[in-house]
Phi, psi and omega in degrees: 000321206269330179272331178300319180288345181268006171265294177341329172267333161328288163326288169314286144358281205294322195275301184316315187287354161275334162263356145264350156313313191295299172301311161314316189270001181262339153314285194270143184288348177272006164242142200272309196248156157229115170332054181280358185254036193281305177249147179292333189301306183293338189277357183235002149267337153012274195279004172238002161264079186101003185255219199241050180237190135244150192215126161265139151249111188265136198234121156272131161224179182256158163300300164330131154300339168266006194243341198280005158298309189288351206271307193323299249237283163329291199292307194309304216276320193299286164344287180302330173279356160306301215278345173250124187276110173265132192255074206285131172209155187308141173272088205249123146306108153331324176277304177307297209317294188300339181285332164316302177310300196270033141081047194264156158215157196302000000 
């Protein structure tokens, strides 16, 4: 039991550290590839980091002095997740849109 849960938190680990990889090149405007395919986490997140969505992040943190490595840690990623801009705009398939206009239906 104790080795399943320390390789679960491995995973876990690995994969936040590919979405914060992810946020960073999507952060900055001067890179051309951004890595969503590092992880399952960042490739299904894809269209709410920096895509054609609106995305809240909600960052829990603690009060506790024994937590203010994590509380820290939480706020650093919250910052960095400011920094990414998203242009949310309606999704119309071209093909339905014209069969719509001109009165077509399925």
């Amino acid at each position: 039991s104790e080795g399943i849960t320390k390789k679960e938190a491995m995973y876990i680990n690995q994969s936040l550290t590919f979405l914060e990889q992810v946020i960073i090149a999507v952060a900055d405007r001067k890179r051309e590839h951004v890595p969503f395919r590092q992880s399952k986490l960042t490739h299904v997140l894809k269209n709410s980091i920096g895509g054609n969505c609106n995305t809240v992040m909600i960052a829990n943190i603690w009060g506790e002095s024994a937590q203010l490595e994590e509380t820290i840690s939480t706020l650093r990623f919250g910052t960095r997740m400011m920094c990414v801009a998203n242009e949310p705009l309606q999704n119309v398939h071209k093909q339905w849109y014209q069969r719509r206009v001109r009165g077509w239906y399925w």
